[in-house]
C-alpha positions in Angstrom: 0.0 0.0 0.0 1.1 3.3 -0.7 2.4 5.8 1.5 0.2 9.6 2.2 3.4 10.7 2.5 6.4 11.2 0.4 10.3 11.2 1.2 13.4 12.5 -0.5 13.9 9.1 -1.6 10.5 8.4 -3.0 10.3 12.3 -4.5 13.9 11.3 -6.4 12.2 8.5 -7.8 8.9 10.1 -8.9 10.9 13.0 -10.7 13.0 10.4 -12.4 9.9 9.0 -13.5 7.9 12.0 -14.9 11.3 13.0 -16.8 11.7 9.3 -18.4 7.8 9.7 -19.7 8.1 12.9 -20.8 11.2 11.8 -22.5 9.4 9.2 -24.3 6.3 11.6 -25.4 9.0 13.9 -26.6 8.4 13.4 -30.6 4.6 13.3 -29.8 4.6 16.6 -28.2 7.1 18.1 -31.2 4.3 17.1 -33.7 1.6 19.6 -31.6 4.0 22.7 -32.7 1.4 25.4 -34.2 3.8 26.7 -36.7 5.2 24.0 -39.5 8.8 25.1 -39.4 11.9 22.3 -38.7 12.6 24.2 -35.2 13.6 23.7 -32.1 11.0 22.1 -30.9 8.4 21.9 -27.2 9.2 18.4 -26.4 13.1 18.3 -27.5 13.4 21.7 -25.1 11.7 20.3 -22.7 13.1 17.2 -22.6 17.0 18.5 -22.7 15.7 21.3 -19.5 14.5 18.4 -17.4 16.9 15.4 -18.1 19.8 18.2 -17.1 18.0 17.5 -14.1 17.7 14.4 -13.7 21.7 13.7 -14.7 21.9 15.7 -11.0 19.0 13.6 -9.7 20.6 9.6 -10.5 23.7 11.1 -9.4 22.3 11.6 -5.5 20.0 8.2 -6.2 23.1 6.5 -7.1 25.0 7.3 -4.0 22.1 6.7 -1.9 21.2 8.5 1.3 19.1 11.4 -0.4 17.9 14.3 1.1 15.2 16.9 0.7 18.0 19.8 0.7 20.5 17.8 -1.6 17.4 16.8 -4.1 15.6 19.8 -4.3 19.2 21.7 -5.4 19.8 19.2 -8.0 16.4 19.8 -9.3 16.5 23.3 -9.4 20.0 23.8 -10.5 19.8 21.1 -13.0 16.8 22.4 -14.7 18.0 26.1 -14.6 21.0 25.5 -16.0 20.0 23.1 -18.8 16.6 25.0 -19.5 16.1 25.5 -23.2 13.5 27.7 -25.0 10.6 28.9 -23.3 8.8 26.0 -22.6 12.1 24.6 -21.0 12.7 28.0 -19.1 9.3 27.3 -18.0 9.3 24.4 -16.6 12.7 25.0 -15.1 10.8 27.7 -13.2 7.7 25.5 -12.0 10.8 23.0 -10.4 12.4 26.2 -9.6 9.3 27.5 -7.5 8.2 24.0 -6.3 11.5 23.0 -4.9 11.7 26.5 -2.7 8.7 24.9 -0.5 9.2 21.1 -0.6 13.1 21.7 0.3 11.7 22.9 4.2 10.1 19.6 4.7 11.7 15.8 5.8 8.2 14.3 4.2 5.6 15.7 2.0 2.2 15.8 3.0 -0.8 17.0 0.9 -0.8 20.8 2.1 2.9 20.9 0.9 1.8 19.6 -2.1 -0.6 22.3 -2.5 1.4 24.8 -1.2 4.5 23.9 -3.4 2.3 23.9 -6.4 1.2 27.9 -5.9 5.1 28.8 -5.3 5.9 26.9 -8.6 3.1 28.9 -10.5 3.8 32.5 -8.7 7.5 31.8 -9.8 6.7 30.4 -13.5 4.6 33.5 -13.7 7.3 36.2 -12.8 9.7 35.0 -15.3 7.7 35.9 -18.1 7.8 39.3 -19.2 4.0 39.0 -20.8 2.2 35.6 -19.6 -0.1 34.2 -22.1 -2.9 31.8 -21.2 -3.6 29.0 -22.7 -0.3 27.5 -22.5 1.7 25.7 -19.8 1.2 28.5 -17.6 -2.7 27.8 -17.1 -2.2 23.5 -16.8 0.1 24.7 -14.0 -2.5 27.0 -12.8 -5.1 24.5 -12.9 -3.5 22.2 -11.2 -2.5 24.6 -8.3 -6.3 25.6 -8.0 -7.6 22.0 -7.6 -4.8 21.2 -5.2 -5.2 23.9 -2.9 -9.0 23.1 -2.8 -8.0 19.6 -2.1 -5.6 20.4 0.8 -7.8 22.9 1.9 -10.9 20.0 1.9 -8.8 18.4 4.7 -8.3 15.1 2.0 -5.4 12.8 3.3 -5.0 10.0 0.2 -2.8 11.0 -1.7 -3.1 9.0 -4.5 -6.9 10.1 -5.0 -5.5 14.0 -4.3 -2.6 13.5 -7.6 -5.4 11.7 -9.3 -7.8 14.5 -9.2 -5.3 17.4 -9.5 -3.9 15.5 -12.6 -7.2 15.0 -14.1 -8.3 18.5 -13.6 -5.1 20.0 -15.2 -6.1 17.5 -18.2 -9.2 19.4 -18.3 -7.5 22.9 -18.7 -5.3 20.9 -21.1 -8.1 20.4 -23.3 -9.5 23.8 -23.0 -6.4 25.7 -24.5 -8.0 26.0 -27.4 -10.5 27.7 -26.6 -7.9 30.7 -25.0 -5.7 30.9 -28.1 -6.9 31.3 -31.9 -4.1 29.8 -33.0 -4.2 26.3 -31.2 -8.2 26.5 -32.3 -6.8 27.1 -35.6 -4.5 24.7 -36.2 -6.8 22.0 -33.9 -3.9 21.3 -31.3 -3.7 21.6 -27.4 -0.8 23.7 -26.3 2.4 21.6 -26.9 4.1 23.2 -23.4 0.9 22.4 -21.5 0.7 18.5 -23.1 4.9 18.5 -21.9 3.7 19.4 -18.1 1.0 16.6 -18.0 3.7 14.0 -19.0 5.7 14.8 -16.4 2.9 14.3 -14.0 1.7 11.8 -15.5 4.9 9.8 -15.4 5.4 10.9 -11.5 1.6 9.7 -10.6 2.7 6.1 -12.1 5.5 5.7 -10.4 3.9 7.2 -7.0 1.1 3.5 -7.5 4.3 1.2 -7.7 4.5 1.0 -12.1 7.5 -0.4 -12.7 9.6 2.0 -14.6 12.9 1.9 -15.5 14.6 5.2 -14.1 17.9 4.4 -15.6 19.5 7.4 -17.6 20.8 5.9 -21.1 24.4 7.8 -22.2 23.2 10.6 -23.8 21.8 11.8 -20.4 24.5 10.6 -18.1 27.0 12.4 -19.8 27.8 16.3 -18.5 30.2 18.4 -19.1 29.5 20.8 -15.7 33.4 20.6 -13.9 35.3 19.0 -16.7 37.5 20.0 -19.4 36.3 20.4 -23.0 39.2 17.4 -23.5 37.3 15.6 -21.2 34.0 16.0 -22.4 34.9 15.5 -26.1 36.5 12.3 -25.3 33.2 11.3 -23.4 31.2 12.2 -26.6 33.8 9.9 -29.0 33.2 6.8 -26.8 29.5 7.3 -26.6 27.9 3.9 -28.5 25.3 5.7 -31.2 23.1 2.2 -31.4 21.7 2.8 -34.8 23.3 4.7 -37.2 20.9 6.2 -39.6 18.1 8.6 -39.3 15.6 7.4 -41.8 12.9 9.5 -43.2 10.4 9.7 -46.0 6.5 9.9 -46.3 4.6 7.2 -48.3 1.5 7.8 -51.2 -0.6 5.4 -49.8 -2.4 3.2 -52.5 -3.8 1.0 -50.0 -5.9 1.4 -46.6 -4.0 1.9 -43.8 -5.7 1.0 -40.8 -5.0 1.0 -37.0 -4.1 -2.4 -37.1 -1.7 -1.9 -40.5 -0.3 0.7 -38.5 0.5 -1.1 -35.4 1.5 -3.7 -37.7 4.2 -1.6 -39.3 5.3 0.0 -35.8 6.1 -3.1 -34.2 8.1 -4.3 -38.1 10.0 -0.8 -37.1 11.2 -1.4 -33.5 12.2 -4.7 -34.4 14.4 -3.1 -36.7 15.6 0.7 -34.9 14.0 2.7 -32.5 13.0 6.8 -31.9 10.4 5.7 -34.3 7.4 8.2 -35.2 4.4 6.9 -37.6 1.7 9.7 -38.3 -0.9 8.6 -40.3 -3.3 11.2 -42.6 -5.6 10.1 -45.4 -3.5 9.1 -48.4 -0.1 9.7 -46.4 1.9 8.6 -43.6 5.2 10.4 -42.1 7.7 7.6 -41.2 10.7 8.2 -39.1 13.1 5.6 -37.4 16.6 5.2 -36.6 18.1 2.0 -37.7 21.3 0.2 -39.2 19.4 -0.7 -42.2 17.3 1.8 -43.6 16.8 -0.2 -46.8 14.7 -2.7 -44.4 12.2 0.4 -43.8 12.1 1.2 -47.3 11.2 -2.0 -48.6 9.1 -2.4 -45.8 7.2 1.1 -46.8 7.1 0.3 -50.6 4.5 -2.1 -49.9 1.7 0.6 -48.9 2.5 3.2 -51.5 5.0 5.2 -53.2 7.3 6.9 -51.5 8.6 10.6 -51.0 10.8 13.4 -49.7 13.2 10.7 -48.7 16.1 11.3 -46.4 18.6 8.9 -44.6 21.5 10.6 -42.6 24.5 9.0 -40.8 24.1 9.7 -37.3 27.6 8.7 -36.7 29.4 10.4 -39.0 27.5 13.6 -38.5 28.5 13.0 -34.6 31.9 12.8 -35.6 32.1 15.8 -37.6 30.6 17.6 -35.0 33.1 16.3 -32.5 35.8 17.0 -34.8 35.1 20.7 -35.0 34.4 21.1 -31.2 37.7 20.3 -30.9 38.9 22.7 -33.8 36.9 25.3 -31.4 38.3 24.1 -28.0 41.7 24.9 -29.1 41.3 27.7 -30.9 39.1 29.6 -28.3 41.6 31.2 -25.9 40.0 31.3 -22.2 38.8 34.4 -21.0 41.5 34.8 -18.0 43.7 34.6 -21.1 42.1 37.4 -23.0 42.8 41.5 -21.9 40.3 42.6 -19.6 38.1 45.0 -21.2 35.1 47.2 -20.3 32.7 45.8 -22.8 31.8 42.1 -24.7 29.5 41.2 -26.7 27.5 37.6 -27.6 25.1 36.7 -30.1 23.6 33.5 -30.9 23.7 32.5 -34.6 24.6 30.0 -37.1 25.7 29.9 -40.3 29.6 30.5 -41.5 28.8 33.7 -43.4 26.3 35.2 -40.7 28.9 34.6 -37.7 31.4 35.9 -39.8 29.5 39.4 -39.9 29.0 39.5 -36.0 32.6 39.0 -35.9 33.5 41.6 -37.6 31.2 43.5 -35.9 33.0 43.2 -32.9 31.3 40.4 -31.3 33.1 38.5 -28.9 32.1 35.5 -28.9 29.4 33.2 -30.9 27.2 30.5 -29.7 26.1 28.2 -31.9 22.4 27.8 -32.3 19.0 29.1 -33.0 15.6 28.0 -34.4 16.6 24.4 -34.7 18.6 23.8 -31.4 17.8 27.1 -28.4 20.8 27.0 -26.6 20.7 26.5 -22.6 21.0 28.8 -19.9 24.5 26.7 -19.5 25.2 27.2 -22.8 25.2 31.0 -21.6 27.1 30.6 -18.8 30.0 29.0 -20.4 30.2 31.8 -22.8 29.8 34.6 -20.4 33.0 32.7 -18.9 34.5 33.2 -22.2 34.4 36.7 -22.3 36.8 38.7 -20.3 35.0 41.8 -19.8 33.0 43.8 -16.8 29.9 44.4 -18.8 28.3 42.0 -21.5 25.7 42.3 -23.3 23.9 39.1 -25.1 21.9 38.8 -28.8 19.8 36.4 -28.5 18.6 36.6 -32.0 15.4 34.3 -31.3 12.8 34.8 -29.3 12.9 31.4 -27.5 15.7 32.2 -26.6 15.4 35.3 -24.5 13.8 33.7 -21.6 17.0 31.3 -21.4 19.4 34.4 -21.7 17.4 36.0 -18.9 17.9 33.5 -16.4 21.8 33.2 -16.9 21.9 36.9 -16.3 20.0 36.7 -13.1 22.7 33.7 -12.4 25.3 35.7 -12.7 27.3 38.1 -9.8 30.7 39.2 -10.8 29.6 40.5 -13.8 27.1 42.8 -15.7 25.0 41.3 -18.0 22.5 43.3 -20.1 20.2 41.3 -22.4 18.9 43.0 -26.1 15.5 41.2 -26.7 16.4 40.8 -30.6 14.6 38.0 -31.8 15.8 37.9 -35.4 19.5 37.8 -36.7 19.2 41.4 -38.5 17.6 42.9 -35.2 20.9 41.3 -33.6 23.2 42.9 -36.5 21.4 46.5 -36.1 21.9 46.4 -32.6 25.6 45.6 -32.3 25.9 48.4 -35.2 23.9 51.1 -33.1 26.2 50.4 -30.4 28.3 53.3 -29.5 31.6 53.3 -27.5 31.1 56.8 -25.7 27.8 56.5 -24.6 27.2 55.0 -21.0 26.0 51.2 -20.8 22.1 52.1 -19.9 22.8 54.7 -22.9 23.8 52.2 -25.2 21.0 49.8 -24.0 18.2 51.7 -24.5 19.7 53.3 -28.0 20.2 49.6 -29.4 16.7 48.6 -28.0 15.0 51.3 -29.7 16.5 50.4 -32.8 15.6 47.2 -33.2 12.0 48.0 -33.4 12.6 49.4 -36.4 13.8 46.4 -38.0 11.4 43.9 -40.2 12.4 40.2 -40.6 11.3 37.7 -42.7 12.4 34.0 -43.4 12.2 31.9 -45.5 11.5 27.7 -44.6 9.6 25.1 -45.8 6.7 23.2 -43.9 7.1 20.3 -42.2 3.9 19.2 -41.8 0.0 20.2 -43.4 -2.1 23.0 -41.1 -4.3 25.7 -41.8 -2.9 29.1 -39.9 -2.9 33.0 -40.5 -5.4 32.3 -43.0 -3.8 30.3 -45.1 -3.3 26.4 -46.4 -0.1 24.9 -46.1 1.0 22.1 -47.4 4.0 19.7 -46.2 7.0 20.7 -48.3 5.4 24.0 -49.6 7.7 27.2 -48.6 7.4 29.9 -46.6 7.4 33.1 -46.0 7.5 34.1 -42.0 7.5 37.7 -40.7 7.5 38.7 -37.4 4.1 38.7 -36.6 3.1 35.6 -38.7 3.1 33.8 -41.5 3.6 36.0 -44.7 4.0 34.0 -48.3 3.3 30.4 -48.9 3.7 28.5 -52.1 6.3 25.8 -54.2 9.2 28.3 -55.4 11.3 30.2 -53.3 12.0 32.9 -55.2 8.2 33.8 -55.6 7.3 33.2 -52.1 10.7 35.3 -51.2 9.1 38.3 -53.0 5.8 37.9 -51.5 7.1 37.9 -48.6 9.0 40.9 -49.2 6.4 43.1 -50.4 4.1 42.6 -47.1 7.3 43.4 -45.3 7.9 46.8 -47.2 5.9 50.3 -45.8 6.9 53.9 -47.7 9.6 54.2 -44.5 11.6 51.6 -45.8 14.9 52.8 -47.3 16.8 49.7 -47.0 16.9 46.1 -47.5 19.5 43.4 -46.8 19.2 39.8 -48.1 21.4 36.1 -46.5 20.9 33.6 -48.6 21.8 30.4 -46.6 23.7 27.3 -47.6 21.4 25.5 -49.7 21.2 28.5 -52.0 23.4 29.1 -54.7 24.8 32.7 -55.5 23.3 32.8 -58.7 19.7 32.1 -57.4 20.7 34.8 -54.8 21.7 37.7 -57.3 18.9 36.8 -59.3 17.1 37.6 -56.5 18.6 40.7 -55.7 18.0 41.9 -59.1 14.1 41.6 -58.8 14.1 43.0 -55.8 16.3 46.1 -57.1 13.3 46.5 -60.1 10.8 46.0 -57.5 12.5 48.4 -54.9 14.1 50.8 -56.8 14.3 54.0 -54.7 15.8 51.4 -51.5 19.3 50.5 -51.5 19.3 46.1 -51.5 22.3 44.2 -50.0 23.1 40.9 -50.6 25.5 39.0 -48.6 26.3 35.0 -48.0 24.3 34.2 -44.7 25.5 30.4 -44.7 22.5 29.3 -42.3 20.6 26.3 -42.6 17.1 25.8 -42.7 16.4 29.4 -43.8 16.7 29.9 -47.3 16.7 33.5 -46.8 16.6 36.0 -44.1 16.0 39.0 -45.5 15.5 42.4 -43.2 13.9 45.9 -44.1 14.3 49.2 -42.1 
């Protein structure tokens, strides 16, 4: 029988187990992203904030003789620090706020419960600048309203109390649609919000005595907090990738494919890989595994339809190029007590060769690697503020998932200034380093780059990863697209048409000038023959072009 009560022991185990399920919802929740675009997605962010966790978590279980003090610090520093995108700074922030009460306590009883669950939401709340409901922060909401009225009820089960509080933030779950237009639109429940329930989910399970294995596989044991980059690379080279290539491809169907068809070809796919995702709609099915032998999955496919948009990478040689330049960058990056001590830094998130290239010789400082398709952690923030051997520094985010994360390393760190421009577009980060003047004071400079940025229009240009309906208009999976900063701008099936659509709802009679990157998988030709329509188009602005190098994006283009 269950205990009404909950130790540091059993609370280690029940946060294992809400991270292992939400772990293994991950590519489910990706799939309930709103916007089409190959980003960074919910469940991947939330997954990397709480399993940074959990590495701190299985480290105490492992040694045994836990403690509510000792647990509750590894929760809330592991989550902080590993917290990527919003939904990851988020939830860091629900542990964050959650952990503040429970930490007080030798056992858990309902009213802490309760009482930890209001902290977690009061503190979740603060960190965002402009809370939106209908996401995350309402489930957590929900479920702090129905556990307070629990507590407050005088119930003492405490299996019947997470049953009900879990069933009632399912409720609020389910009503997100109804908050935001855009979920409605797109017929979806908020990604962030379906992330939180699988955490709780997975904790409930393991609190009724479902066995779970709590294990953490390589990926998530490995951290590079307190070691060398030597140290950590070499980790990463002896890390055993189990199957090798990341198959994917979408099959024409030309025959029904039912539930049991489906199941049928799931179970043909684990026996062959695994991280396998099979979404089923009408005529078509999206099919992605990992496995040794991708021609197994192809032949398999071939025998429900034709296939399409076919794409097999090698997981291992991909990890070893990565690895290879890490080191390139490890011993080429002096450290910062290395560097002369300045007054001001700067660092900006992007990626790309030709883009970094340009905040370089802007002056910036130092680059982290990332953006739309991998937001980089409050950690990842900390060990570049390390980098930089300066008394004030201020950050580019460059993406607004990202902000939140830069945020919270600033409030992390003492011995320095940090200031934090909210651009959330490369160009807005490139106008701001560019209004930055030496002589003016640091809140000068702050405000003058801040300003500035408002006046900057972005667009982008992507392809869809998946069919929806939003801002109005139908997309189709593999159709391009035009996004602005407020929405979704052009759609269609040539780049250069939907480039220029996308363009002219960006221009106003203000605009005076417009820069173009065209990213990696565009050639210079297609670029300058894009140039020269928009010079005919745009004749009174001036148009620059320059190599961006970034993936995904076929173009960023900017207009001020």
């Amino acid at each position: 029988m269950v205990s009404n009560t909950i130790n540091a022991e059993t609370m280690a185990k029940l946060f294992l187990a809400g991270a292992k399920n939400l772990e293994s919802k991950k590519e489910w929740i990706n799939e309930l992203n709103v916007f089409p675009v190959p980003d960074g997605d919910t469940g991947t962010n939330m997954t990397l904030t709480i399993m940074s966790a959990a590495r701190e978590v299985a480290a105490l279980h492992d040694m045994g003789d836990i403690d509510m003090q000792s647990l509750c610090k590894a929760i809330s520093s592991g989550s902080l620090r590993g917290a990527r995108g919003n939904s990851g700074v988020i939830l860091s922030q629900l542990f964050r706020g959650f952990t503040k009460v429970v930490k007080e306590c030798d056992e858990i009883t309902i009213p802490v419960v309760a009482s930890a669950f209001e902290k977690a939401v009061e503190t979740a709340y603060k960190a965002v600048m402009k809370p939106k409901e209908g996401t995350i922060l309402t489930v957590a909401k929900g479920a702090a309203i129905k556990a307070r009225e629990l507590a407050d009820s005088g119930m003492e089960d405490m299996a019947d109390f997470l049953a009900q509080v879990i069933a009632r933030a399912d409720e609020v779950l389910e009503q997100t649609p109804e908050m935001l237009p855009v979920l409605k639109q797109a017929g979806v429940v908020d990604s962030g919000g379906q992330g939180l329930m699988q955490v709780l989910k997975g904790v409930y399970d393991a609190y009724l005595g479902k066995e779970i294995d709590l294990t953490l596989n390589a990926e998530h044991r490995s951290h590079t907090g307190g070691q060398s980059a030597g140290a950590s690379l070499e980790a990463q080279a002896n890390a055993d990738i189990k199957f090798g290539y990341c198959t994917e491809f979408i099959i024409m169907l030309n025959k029904v494919f039912n539930i049991k068809t489906e199941m049928d070809f799931k179970a043909y796919l684990e026996s062959i890989g695994d991280s396998i995702v099979v979404v089923a709609d009408e005529d078509v099915v999206k099919v992605h595994v990992h496995t040794n032998d991708p021609g197994l999955a192809i032949q398999k496919a071939l025998k429900y339809g034709a296939l399409s948009n076919m794409k097999i990478d090698n997981m291992r040689l991909e990890h070893q190029e990565k690895l290879f330049k890490q080191s390139q960058k490890a011993a080429a990056a002096p450290a910062a007590a290395e560097q002369p001590k300045k007054d001001v830094g700067f660092i900006a998130v992007s990626v790309g060769d030709g883009i970094n290239e340009i905040f370089r010789g802007l002056g910036v400082d130092h680059i982290i690697e990332g953006g739309q398709t991998m937001n980089p952690s409050t950690e990842d923030m900390l060990n570049a503020i390390d980098q930089v051997n300066a008394d004030t520094i201020f950050i580019l985010p460059n993406n607004k998932n990202i902000i939140l994360a830069a945020n919270q390393a600033q409030s992390l760190v003492k011995d320095k200034k940090i200031v934090v421009i909210p651009t959330k577009t490369v160009p807005q980060g490139i106008t701001a380093v560019i209004n930055y003047v030496p002589d003016l004071t640091v809140e000068e400079n702050t405000k003058t780059m801040t300003d500035e940025i408002a006046n900057v229009a972005t667009g982008q240009v992507t392809y869809a990863v998946r069919d929806t309906s939003i801002d109005g208009k139908e997309i189709k999976q593999g159709d391009f697209m035009g996004i602005g900063d407020s929405g979704i701008l052009s759609v269609g099936t040539a780049i250069s048409e939907v480039t220029m659509g996308m363009i002219d709802e960006m221009m106003s009679d203000e605009m005076e000038l417009i820069s173009i990157y065209y990213g990696s998988e565009i050639t210079e030709e297609d670029a300058e023959n894009l140039r020269g329509q928009v010079e005919q188009k745009y004749a009174s602005c001036d148009i620059e072009l320059q190599y961006g190098g970034q993936p995904i994006y076929y173009y960023i283009v900017s207009a001020e």
